[in-house]
C-alpha positions, -999 to +999 in steps of 0.1 A: -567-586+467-561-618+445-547-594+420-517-587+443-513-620+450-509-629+410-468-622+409-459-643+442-482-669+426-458-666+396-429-662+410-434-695+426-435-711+388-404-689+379-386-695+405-373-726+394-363-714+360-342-685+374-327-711+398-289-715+392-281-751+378-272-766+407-257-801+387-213-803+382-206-789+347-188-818+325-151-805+324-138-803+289-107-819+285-075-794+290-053-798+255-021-817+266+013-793+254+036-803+231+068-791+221+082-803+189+119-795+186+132-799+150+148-776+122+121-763+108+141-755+080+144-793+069+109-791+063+087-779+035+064-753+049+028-773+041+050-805+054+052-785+087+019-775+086+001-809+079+023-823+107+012-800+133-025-801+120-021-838+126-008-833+163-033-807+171-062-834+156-049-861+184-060-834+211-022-817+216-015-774+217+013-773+196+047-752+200+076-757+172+109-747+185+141-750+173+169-738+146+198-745+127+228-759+138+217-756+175+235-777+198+228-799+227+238-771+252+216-743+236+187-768+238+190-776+275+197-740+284+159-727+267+147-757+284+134-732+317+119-711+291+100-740+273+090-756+302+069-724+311+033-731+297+040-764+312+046-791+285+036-824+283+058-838+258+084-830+238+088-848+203+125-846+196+136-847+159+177-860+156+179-836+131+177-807+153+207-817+173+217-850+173+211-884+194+227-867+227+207-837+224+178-861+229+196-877+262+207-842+274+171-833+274+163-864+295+187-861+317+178-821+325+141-828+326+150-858+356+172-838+366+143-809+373+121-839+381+096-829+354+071-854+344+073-843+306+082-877+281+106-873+255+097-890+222+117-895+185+099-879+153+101-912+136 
């Protein structure tokens, strides 16, 4: 008879090691989006790539977007499209379009009321 009673002994000591983890996990901290809109053909490629390096380093999920001669207009009008993953901030290089580029992006992203910052790739 105590022979039977051997495995619900041991599944008292088990027990507790099978038991789900019943403590809150520590949430890992989501990468914050970033879109960088430049020209990426003012850049040298390894320039490029040590610059995003550097903004993925400081935590940030990097998206380059941008091209030649592209105007304030085009800009605002793929803004819907960038906006899509839900982005954080946008760093704005001059280069890409110009000073009002820059304040037509503000203005469309109050506009939309979206809580992205703009910021100048100094």
């Amino acid at each position: 008879m105590s022979l039977r009673l051997l495995p619900l002994l041991l599944s008292f000591f088990l027990a507790p090691a099978c038991a789900p983890d019943e403590r809150p996990a520590e949430a890992l901290p989501l990468p914050r989006k970033m879109v960088v809109l430049t020209d990426s053909t003012t850049w040298s490629p390894p320039r490029l790539q040590a610059f995003r390096d550097s903004l993925q380093g400081e935590g940030f999920r990097v998206l380059i977007s941008g091209y030649p001669a592209e105007t304030a207009a085009e800009m605002v009008e793929r803004l819907p499209w960038l906006l899509q993953p839900g982005v954080d901030v946008f760093l704005y290089d001059e280069r890409l379009a110009g000073p009002a580029a820059r304040d037509s992006l503000e203005n469309a992203l109050s506009r939309l009321g979206h809580p992205a910052t703009v910021q100048r790739i100094r």
